[in-house]
N, C-alpha and C positions, 0 to 999 in steps of 0.2 A: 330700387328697380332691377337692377341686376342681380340681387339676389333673389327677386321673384322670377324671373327669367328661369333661372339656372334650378329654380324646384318646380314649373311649371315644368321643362326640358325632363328634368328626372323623372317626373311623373307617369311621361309618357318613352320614356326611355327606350325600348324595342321597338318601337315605331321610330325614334331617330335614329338608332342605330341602325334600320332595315333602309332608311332614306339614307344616310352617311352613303354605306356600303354600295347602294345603286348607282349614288352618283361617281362613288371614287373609281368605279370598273369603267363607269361610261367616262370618265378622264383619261385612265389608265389608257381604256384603246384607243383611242383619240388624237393623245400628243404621242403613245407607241406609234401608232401607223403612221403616223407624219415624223415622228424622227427616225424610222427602222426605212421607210421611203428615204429620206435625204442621206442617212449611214448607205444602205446598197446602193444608188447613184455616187457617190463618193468615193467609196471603195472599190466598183468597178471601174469608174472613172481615175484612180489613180491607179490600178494594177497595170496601166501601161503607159508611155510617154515616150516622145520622139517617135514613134514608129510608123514609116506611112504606108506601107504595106504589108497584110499579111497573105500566107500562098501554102494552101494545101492539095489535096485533091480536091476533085471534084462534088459540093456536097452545098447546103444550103451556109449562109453568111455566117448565123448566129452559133452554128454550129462549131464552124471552122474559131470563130471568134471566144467561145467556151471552154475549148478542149486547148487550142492554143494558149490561153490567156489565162486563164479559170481555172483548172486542170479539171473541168466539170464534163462528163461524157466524152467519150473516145471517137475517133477517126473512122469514116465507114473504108476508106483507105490510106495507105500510103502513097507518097513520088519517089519517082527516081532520084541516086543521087547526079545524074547524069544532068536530068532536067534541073536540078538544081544550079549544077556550074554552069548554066546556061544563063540562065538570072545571074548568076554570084559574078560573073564575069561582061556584064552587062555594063557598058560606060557610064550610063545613067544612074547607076547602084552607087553608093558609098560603102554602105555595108550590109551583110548580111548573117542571120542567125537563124543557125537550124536546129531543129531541133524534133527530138525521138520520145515520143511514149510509147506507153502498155505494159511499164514494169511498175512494182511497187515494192514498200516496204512497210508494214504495218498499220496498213493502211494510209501512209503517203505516199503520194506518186512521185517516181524517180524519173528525172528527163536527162536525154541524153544532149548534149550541145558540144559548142568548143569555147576557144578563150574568148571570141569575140561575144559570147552573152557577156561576162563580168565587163569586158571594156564598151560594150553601145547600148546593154539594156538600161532599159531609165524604165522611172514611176516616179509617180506623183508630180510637182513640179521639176522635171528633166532632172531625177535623184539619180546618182549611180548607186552599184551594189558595192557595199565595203563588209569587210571580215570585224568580225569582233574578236575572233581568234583563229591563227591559221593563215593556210593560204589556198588559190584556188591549185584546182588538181595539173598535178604534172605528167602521172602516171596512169598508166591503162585502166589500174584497179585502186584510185582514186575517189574522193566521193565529197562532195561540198553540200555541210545539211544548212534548213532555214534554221533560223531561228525556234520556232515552233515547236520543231522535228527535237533540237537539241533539249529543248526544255522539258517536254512532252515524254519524251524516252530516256531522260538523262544520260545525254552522249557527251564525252567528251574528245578530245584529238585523238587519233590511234587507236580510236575501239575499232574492233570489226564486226561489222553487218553483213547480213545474208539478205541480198535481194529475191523477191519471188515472183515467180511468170505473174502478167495478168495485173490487175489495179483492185482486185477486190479486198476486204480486209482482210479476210481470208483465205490463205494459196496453200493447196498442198505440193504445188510446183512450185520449188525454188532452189536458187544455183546457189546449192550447200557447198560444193567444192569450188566457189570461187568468188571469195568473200571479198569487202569490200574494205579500205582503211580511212575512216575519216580525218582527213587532211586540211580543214577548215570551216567554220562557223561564220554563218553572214549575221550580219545586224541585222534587227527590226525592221520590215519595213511596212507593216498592214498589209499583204496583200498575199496572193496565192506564193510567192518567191518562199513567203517562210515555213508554209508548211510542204517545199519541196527537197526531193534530195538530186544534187544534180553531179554526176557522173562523167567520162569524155564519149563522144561516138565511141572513138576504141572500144572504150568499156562496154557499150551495148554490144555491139559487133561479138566481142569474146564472152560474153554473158552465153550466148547464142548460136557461136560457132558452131556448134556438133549437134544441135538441136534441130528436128523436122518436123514442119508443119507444127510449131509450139508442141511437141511433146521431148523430153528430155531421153538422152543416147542410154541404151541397153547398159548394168552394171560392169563394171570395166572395162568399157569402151569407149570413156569420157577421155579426154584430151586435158594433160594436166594444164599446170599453169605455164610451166616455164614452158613448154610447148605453145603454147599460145601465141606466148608475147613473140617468139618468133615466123605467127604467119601474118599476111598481109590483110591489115584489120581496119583496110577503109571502107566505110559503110556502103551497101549497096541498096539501102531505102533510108526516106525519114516521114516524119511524119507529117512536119510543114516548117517552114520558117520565114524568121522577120524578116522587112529589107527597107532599108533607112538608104534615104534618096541624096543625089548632089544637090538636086534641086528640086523643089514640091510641084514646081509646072509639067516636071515628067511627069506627074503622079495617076493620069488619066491615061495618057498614052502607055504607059507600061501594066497596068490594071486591063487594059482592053488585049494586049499584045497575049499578056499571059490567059486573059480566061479564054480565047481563039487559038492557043497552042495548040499544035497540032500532034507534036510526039505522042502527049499523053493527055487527059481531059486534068486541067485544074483551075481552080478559084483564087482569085486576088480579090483582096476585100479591103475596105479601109477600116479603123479601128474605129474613128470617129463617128463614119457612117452608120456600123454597124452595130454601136452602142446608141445609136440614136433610136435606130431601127427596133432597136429592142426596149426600148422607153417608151417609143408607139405603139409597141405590141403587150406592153405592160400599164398603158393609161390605162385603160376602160376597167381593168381591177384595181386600179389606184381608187377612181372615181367611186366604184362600187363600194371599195371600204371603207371611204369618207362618208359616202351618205349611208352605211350600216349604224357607223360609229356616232353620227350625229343624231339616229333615228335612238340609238341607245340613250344617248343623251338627255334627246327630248322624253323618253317614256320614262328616267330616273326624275328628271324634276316636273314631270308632270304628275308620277307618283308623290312626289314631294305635296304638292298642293293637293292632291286627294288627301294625303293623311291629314293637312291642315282644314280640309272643311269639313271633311268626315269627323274631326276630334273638335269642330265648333261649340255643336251641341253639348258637349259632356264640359265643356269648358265653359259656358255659359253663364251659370251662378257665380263661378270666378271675376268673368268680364262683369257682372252685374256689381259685385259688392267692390270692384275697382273704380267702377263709376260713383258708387255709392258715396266712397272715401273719397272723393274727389278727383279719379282723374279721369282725362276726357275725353271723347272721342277717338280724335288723332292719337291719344298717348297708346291705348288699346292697339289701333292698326301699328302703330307704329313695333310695338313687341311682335306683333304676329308678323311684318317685313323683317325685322331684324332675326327673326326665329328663321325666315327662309335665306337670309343673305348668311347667316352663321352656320347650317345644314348646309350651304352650298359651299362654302370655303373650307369647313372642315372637310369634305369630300373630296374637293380638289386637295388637300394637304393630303390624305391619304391617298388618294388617286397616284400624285408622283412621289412620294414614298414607294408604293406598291412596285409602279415603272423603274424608279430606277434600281432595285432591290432584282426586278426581274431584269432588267438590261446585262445588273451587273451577273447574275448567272448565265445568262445566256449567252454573254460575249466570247469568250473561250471557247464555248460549244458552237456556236455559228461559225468561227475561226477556223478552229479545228475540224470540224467536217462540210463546209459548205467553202470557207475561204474568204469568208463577208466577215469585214470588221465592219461594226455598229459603236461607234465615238458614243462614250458617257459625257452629254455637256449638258451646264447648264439650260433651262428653259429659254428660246431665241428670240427675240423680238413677236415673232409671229406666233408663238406658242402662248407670251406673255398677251396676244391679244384674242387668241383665242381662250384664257382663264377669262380675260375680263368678259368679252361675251356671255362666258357661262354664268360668270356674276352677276350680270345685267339681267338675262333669262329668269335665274333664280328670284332674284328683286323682281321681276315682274309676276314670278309663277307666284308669288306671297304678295300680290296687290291682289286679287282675287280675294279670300280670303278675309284681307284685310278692311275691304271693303262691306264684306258680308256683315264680319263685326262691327264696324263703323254703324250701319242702318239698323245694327240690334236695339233696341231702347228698353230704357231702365227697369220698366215697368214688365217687360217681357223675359229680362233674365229672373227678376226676385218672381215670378209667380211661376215657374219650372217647376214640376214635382220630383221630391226626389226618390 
């Protein structure tokens, strides 16, 4: 029996292989979009921890939320750092983290902070950041790379970098004369942390001393280094920063306090809210990919069962002379179900082959310029029941069929001309 299967299959061989192929794409997207869904809620969801407020300028939630967080598009402004000590010095505050974009380096974005990132920033389950090598920065022209950054460019301690104006990958503005010395390597941590290079305020502040309106000072008229480190290099903007509470019942009243300030217009946002906010505003293409991906589904094994009754006919003399030699009815249906339950698993076998083959290229590259890690895991519970559905589907889309052969009779295959 199985040896008739397996030359029946061969026979019609480009027609299983066009059915395989259909179904393994409509897998492929199916458990992709459903695990590339649960990887980006994941990873954004741990890029940040402990933090109950965050405070930029004035500007929409998801924004302030991306550029702070994400390092994913820029600030339509900066704050003061005056407005800052105004919060930073707040009874209600525990602590606070500031922090400066709009510089890069090869394409990663360089943030400017102080010591209090390494000692209150967390991610994932309330992780702190640790060195893998090094330590963090001491000095003005200091520089602490992610993980990412070290791997990606193979840096090690004490090389020197050239930071350049601007976040694009591209700069033809950058501070040649005033290079940077790598002075520590942070661990792993998934999240935008590793593909960033982080620097002191000082360091922003003298990157930019002598520079107007972002364009860099006339040829020898730059201000060296040692000259620098001797002028007064406390930042006079940032671009937002965190601020971790004594206690979370402030957390409404200090959010209303600051978006009603009145020195200057700015935003307090929660993290939590505002990853929520954007899961709302990301359902309705959730939804829309699931029923793409299911509509794919359904036209790969309903293509399946076209090819099984389209191929009845030419099969016919076959089912006739299988009757003939004695087998029966049911034994007939029962090869053409198993022809569609084996078309439908061979599919899904390649289906995740194919996905995890593509995950695994794609992970690095989503990491590397977007900041999304996407976890390679096993199939999950709910992946495992969505294969069986399609199993189920399959088995049904070959009852059809099978049925047709069933009511063929004997007499009707051996008189076929051929």
């Amino acid at each position: 029996m199985l040896n008739l299967f397996i030359r029946s299959l061969w026979n019609r061989r480009s027609t299983a292989v066009l059915t395989i192929f259909s179904i393994s794409i409509s897998v492929t997207l199916l458990i992709g979009v459903e695990n590339i869904r649960k990887g980006v809620r994941t990873s954004f969801s741990s890029a940040v921890s402990g933090t109950d407020i965050i405070v930029g300028a004035r500007g929409g939630s998801l924004q302030l939320l991306l550029y702070s967080i994400f390092r994913i598009g820029n600030a339509t402004n900066n704050l003061s750092w005056e407005s800052y000590n105004e919060f930073h010095n707040d009874k209600r505050v525990k602590w606070t983290i500031p922090i400066s974009l709009g510089d890069s380096h090869r394409g990663f974005r360089v943030l400017g902070t102080n010591q209090e990132y390494f000692k209150h920033f967390r991610y994932g389950s309330k992780n702190k950041l640790e060195f893998s090598r090094g330590q963090s920065f001491s000095k003005v022209f200091d520089v602490v790379i992610g993980s990412e950054v070290a791997i990606k460019l193979n840096y090690r301690l004490n090389e020197k970098i050239i930071i350049a104006h601007g976040t694009g990958r591209k700069s033809f503005l950058k501070h040649d004369d005033r290079p940077f010395k790598v002075v520590g390597i942070l661990k792993p941590t998934g999240t935008p942390v590793d593909q960033s290079l982080h620097v002191s305020l000082e360091g922003i502040t003298a990157m930019h001393i002598d520079w107007e309106s972002g364009a860099p000072p006339m040829e020898g008229e730059s201000l060296s280094s040692a000259d620098i480190l001797k002028l007064d290099l406390k930042p006079e903007e940032i671009t937002s920063f965190l601020i971790g509470l004594k206690s979370k019942i402030h957390a409404f009243s200090l959010q209303r306090q600051i978006n009603s300030f009145k020195e200057e217009p700015l935003s307090a946002i929660m993290p939590g809210v505002a990853l929520q906010e954007l899961w709302n505003l990301l359902r309705t293409a959730e939804v829309g990919l699931r029923i793409i991906t299911w509509f794919v589904l359904f036209a790969g094994l309903l293509g399946m069962m076209t090819s099984l009754l389209s191929g009845l006919n030419e099969r016919r003399r076959e089912m006739a002379i299988l009757r003939s030699v004695g087998a029966g009815p049911g034994t007939i249906s029962f090869l053409l179900i198993f022809e569609a339950i084996f078309l439908t698993l061979v599919g899904i076998l390649f289906g995740l082959l194919f996905l995890y083959i593509t995950l695994f290229v794609s992970q690095p590259l989503l990491e590397a310029y977007f900041g999304l890690f996407i976890p390679i895991q096993p199939p999950s519970v709910k992946d495992l029941i969505i294969l069986g559905v399609i199993i189920l589907n399959g088995m049904l889309m070959g009852l059809i069929p099978a049925l047709r052969a069933y009511r063929q009779s004997l007499s009707d295959g051996m008189t076929i001309r051929l």
